[in-house]
C-alpha positions as CSV (number, residue, x, y, z in Angstrom):
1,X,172.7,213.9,222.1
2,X,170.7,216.0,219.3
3,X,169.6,214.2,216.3
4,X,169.6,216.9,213.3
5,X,167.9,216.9,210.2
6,X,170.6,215.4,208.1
7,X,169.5,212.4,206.0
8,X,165.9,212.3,207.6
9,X,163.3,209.9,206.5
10,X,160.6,212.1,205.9
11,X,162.0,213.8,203.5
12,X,163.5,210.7,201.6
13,X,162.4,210.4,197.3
14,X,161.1,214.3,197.2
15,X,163.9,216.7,197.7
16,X,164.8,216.1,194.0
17,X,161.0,215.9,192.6
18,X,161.0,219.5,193.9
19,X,163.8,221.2,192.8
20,X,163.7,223.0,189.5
21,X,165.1,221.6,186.6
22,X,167.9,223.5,185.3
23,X,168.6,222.7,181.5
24,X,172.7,221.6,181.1
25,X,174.8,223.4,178.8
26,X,176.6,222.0,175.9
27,X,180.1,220.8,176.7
28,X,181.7,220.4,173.6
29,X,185.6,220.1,173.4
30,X,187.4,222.3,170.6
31,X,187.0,221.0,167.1
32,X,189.7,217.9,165.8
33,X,191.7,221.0,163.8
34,X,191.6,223.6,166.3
35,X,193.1,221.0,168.9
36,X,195.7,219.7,166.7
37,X,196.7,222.8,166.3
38,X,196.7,224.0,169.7
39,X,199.2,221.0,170.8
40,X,201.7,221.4,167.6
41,X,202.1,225.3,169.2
42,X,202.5,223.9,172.6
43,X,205.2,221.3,171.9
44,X,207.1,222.3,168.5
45,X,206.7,226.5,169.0
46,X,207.1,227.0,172.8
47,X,209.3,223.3,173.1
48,X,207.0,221.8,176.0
49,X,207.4,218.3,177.3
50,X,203.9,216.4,176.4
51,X,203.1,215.6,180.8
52,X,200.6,216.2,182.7
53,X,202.6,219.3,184.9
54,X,204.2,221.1,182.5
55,X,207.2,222.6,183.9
């Protein structure tokens, strides 16, 4: 049986030392108002159930 490359030893601690590093991007939610507003229009102006499947 064939024994891949998958999970070898000689490559264990450096795969991430050499990739690049990639900056993250800002994941900010919407801003208190915004939201409050957002769920008032869900529930009071198109009469949705508060659920997590809308239906």
């Amino acid at each position: 049986m064939p024994r891949g490359t998958h999970g070898a030893l000689n490559k264990a601690g450096k795969v991430r030392s050499l990739t690049p590093k990639v900056e993250s991007r800002s994941r900010r939610g919407p801003i208190p108002r915004t939201r409050v507003r957002y769920i008032y229009r869900k529930r009071f102006v198109l009469g949705r159930k508060p659920s997590q499947h809308p239906i």
